[in-house]
Residue, then its C-alpha position, 0 to 999 in steps of 0.5 A: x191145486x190149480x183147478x181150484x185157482x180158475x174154478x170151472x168145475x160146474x156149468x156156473x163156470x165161476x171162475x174164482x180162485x177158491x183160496x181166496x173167494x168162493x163162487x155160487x156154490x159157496x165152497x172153498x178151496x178146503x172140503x167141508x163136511x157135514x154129516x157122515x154114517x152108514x145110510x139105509x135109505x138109499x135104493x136097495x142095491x145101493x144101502x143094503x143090509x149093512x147101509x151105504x158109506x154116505x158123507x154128506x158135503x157142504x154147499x152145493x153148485x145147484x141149490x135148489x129152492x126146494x132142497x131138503x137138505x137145504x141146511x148145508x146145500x144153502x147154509x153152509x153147515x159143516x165142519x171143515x176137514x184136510x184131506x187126510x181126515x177125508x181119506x180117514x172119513x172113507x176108511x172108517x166108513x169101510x170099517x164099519x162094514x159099509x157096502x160103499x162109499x157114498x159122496x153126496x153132493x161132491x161136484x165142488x170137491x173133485x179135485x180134492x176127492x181124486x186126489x184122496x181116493x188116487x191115492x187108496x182106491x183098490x188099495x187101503x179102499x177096497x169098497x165101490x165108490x158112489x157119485x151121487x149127484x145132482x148132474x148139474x156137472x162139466x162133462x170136463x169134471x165128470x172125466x176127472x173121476x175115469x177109474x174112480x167112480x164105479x157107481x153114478x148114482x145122478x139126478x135128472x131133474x128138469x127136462x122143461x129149462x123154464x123149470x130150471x130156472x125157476x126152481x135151481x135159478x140155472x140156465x139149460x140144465x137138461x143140456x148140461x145134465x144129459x152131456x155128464x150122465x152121457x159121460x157117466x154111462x161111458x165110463x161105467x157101462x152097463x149096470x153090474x149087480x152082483x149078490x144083491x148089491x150094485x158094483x158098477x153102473x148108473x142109476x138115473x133118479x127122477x124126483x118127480x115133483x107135484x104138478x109136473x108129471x108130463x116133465x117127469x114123463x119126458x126125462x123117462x122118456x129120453x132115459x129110456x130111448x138113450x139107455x135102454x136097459x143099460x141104466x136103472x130108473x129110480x122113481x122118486x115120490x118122496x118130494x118133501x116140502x119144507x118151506x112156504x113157496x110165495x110164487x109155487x104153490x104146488x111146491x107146498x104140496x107133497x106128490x098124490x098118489x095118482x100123480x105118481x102112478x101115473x109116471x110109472x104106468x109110462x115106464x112100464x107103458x114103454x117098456x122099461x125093465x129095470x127101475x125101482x119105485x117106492x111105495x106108501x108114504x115115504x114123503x117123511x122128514x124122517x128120511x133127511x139125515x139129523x146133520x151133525x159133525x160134531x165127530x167129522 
């Protein structure tokens, strides 16, 4: 493939050939896999009753410091496939009655992944198929998946640059990340639901992290004056630390309560309609996958 000879599939605009070296994000020119299985702890109408398709790929082109599944977005973890066992991987996936087919972390995979699903999408594959994605994309790789996608399920992780930079190690990941999810609504439009379970649309989550309300503020804020009522809003409280932070201390520390009511009483403050918040405690280890690829 020659996008993957000149790689420029992410802001990080690498530039290597893949068959012979690998850039930041640490991905060859072959997918690698680390876990795959219905998934119920996706929003609602994206898992289910029967769970969401999900494949959880290996490394990742943001690598955030704070990343729970650290263990193959940093590390690597997985197993190496062909194409054809990918495409093996989806309708299994579909066999097993999943509501959908769920890629986790594919920025660095979409050629392979079009070429995969070109070839079954409305045919062998019948089911929707979901980006979920950290949104740190090239708008010229989001167009790659026109006709391919149905769901985009994209982050929105910083509005404040500092913020990126500090945690993600990016420069102006607010620009990059709004121009793809611009892109997303384009080619999806309005969000469709039908018998409890999303078909098309994008959902926007915003993982809010402790001490940084007023930036979670301003991501909902941009969302909502943009989109309206044309995209949901996920609020997130479930930030899950790890991992010692020398230099962020309030990383050490899970959301409070009153950090994340906080961030709703805005949305609802501004009018929003249509977003899902979660309640208790769901900041849980519980909710990261046991990655194992012994059956990829």
């Amino acid at each position: 493939m020659k996008t993957l000879e000149n790689c420029f599939l992410c802001p990080r605009n690498c530039g290597v050939n893949r068959y012979h070296t690998v850039g930041k994000c640490g991905a060859s020119a072959k997918i690698k896999i680390a876990h795959y299985d219905l998934h119920y702890w996706e929003e609602p109408i994206i898992s289910g009753e029967n769970g969401s398709g999900t494949i959880f790929f290996s490394y990742c082109n943001l690598k955030c410091i704070f990343c729970q599944n650290y263990k193959i977005s940093t590390g690597g973890y997985g197993k190496e496939v062909t194409n054809e066992r990918f495409q093996e991987l989806c309708l299994e996936l579909q066999d097993k009655k999943a509501n959908n087919i769920n890629l986790v972390t594919p920025t660095h995979y979409v050629p392979q992944i079009v070429d995969v699903l070109h070839k079954i999408k409305g045919k062998q594959l019948k089911i929707p198929i979901v980006y979920n994605t950290s949104s740190y994309e090239n708008v010229s790789t989001i167009q790659l998946l026109q006709g391919i996608v149905d769901i985009y399920l994209a982050d929105l992780k910083y509005y404040d640059d500092n913020l990126g930079q500090c945690y993600s190690h990016v420069e102006h990941y607010f620009q990059y990340a709004t121009l793809a999810i611009s892109e997303m609504v384009k080619q999806v439009g309005k969000f469709i639901i039908r018998d409890g379970l999303m078909k098309s649309g994008v959902i926007v989550r915003i993982l809010i992290l402790p001490g940084h309300v007023d930036d979670a503020k301003k991501i909902v804020h941009y969302l909502y004056t943009t989109y309206h009522d044309d995209i949901i809003i996920s609020l997130m409280n479930q930030y899950t630390p790890l991992r010692k932070f020398d230099k962020y201390p309030n990383l050490e520390r899970k959301v409070t309560e009153q950090e994340y009511q906080e961030v709703i009483d805005y949305a609802l403050n501004l009018g929003i309609q249509y977003a899902f918040i979660q309640e208790g405690e769901t900041q849980s280890e519980s909710f990261i996958p046991n990655f194992d690829c012994s059956t990829i």
